[in-house]
Every structure is written in C-alpha cells, then in structure tokens.
C-alpha positions as CSV (number, residue, x, y, z in Angstrom):
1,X,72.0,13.7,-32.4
2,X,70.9,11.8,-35.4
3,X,70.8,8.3,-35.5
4,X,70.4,5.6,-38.6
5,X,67.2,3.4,-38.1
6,X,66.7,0.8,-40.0
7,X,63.0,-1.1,-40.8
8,X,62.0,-3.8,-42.8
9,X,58.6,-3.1,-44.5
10,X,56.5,-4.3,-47.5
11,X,57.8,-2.9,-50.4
12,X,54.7,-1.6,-52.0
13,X,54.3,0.5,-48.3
14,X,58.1,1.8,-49.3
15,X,57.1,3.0,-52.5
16,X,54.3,4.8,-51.7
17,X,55.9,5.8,-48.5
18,X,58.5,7.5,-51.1
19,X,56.2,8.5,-53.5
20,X,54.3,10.3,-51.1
21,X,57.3,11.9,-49.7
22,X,58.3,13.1,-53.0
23,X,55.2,14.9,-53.8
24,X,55.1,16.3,-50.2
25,X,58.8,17.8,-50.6
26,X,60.0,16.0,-47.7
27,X,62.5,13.2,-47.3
28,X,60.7,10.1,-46.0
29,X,63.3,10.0,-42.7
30,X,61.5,13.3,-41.8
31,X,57.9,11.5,-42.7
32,X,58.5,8.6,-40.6
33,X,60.4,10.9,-37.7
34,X,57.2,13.2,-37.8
35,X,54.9,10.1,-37.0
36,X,57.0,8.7,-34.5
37,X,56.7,12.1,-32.6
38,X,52.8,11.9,-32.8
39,X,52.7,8.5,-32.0
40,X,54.3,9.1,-28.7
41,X,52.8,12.8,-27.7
42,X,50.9,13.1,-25.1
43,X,47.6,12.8,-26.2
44,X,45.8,16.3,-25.0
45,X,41.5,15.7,-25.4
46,X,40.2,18.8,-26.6
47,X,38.2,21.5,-24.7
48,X,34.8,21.2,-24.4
49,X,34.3,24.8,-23.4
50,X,35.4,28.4,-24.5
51,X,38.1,29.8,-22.7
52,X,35.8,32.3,-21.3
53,X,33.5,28.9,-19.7
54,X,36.7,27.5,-18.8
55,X,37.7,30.7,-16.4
56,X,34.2,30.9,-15.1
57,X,33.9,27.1,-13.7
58,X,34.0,27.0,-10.1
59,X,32.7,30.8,-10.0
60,X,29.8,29.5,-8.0
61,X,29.6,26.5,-5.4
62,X,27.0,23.6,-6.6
63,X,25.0,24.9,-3.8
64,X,25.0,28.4,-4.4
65,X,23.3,27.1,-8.3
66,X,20.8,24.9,-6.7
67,X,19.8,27.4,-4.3
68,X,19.4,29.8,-7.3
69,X,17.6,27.2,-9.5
70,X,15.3,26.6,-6.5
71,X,14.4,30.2,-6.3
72,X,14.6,31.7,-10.0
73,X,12.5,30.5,-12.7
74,X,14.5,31.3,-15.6
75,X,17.5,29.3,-13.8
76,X,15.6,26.3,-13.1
77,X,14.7,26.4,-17.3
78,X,18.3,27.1,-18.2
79,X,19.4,24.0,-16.3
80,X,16.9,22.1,-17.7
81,X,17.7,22.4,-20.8
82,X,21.2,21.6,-20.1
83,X,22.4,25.0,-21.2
84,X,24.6,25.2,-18.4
C-alpha cells in the first residue's frame, strides 16, 4: 500500500533532488523511498574471510593449534606472521 508523505526541505536540495532524479530516470518518490529502505536495513559488516576460511573456522580446537605450533616449525612461523 502506498501512502503520500509529505517533507519540507530547502528548495535548492528539491531541485537537485529532481534534477538528479531526472537524469537517473527515476521519479524522486522512488529516490527518496530507496534511501529510506537503506537507512533502516540492517546493517550486515562484511566478511573478513573467503567462504572457504569461513567453513574451516572451528576445524581445529585452540589447543589442538598450540599444540601443533609447539611442535612444528613451519606452524609456529605461519602464526607468527599472522597468516592464520
């Protein structure tokens, strides 16, 4: 259902707002609907990993990795360096 909004706004915003709009082929209701939707998402932070990270974490216990780091060289560098 569609309902009639009305704002009050500085009229130099409103013509740019329309201008814009025009340019864009899209009716300034849709512009202003569009950014009320963003404006109240859900903000969702972006991964820090790859999906194929993401399925591994929690593969291996944080003991099972310090007992590995305390016996493998090449682990011990990898963490180190922060790879993992």
């Amino acid at each position: 259902m569609e309902t009639k909004l009305t704002l009050k706004m500085d009229e130099a915003v409103i013509l740019s707002a329309k201008k814009y709009a025009e340019n864009n082929h899209r009716s300034l209701s849709r512009l202003v609907e569009n950014y009320f939707k963003n404006l109240t998402q859900e903000y969702t932070p972006p991964k820090k990993y790859s999906p194929l990270v993401e399925s591994l974490i929690g593969v291996i216990s944080e003991d099972d990795l310090n007992d590995l780091v305390e016996k493998d060289t090449r682990a011990r560098w990898i963490v180190k360096r922060e790879i993992i």
